[in-house]
VEXVO-749229 format. One record per residue (C-alpha): x, y, z. Coordinates in steps of 0.25 Angstrom, whole numbers, plus 5000, padded with zeros to 4 digits. Each point is the difference from the previous one (the first is absolute). Layout:
# VEXVO-749229
[zator [X, Y, Z]]
...
# end
This chain:
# VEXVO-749229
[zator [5176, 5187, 5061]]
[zator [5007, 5010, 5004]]
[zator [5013, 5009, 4996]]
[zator [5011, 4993, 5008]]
[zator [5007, 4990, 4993]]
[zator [4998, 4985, 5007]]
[zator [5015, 4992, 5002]]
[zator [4994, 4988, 4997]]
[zator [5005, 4986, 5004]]
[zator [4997, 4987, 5000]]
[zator [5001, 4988, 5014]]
[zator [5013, 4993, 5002]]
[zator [4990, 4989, 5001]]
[zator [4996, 5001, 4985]]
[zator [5012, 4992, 4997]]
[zator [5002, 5006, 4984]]
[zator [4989, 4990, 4996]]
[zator [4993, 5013, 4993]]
[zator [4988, 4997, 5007]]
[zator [4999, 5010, 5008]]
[zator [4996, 5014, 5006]]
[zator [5007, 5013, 5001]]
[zator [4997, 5010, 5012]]
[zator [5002, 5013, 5003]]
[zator [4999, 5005, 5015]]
[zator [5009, 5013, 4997]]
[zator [4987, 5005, 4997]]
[zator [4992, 4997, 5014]]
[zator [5005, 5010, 5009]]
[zator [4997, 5011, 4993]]
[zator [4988, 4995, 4992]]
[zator [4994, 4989, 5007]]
[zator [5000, 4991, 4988]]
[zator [5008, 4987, 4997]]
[zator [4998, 4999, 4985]]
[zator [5003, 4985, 4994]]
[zator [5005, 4996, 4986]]
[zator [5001, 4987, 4992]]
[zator [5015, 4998, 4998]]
[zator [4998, 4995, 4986]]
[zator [4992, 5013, 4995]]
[zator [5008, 5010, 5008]]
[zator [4994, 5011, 4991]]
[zator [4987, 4993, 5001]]
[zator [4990, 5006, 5012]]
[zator [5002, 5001, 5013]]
[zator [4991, 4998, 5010]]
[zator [5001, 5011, 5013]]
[zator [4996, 4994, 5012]]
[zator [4998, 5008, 5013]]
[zator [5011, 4998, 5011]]
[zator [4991, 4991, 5008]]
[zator [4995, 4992, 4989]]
[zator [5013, 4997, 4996]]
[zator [5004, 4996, 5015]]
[zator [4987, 4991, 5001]]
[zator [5005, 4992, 4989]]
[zator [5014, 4998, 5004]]
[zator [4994, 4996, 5012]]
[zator [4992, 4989, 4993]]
[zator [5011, 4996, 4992]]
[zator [5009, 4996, 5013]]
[zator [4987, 4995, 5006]]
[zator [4999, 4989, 4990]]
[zator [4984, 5006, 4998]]
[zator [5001, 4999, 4984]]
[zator [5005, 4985, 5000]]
[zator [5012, 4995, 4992]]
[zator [5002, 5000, 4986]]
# end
């Protein structure tokens, strides 16, 4: 991914249920990549989204375009 080390964290918004995602942004303004991890497997893999990627889906999120769960 890259040599930085990601600071990652997961939403207030996950509630501590363990369903969740963690984020790293520290990694966007110098890399242009978001990278995401399951919070249960945090030395599982990580997937390294592009900066705008990232955004587009945040975006969809609040927009309510992937439904409810």
């Amino acid at each position: 991914m890259t040599t930085a080390s990601p600071r990652w964290f997961a939403s207030s918004y996950s509630g501590n249920g363990g369903q969740c995602i963690e984020v790293a942004v520290n990694l966007s303004a110098a890399h242009g990549i978001v990278p995401v991890r399951d919070s249960k497997r945090p030395d599982g893999p990580a997937l390294a989204l592009t900066a705008r990627a990232f955004a587009d889906f945040v975006g969809g999120v609040k927009g309510g375009r992937f439904g409810a769960v």
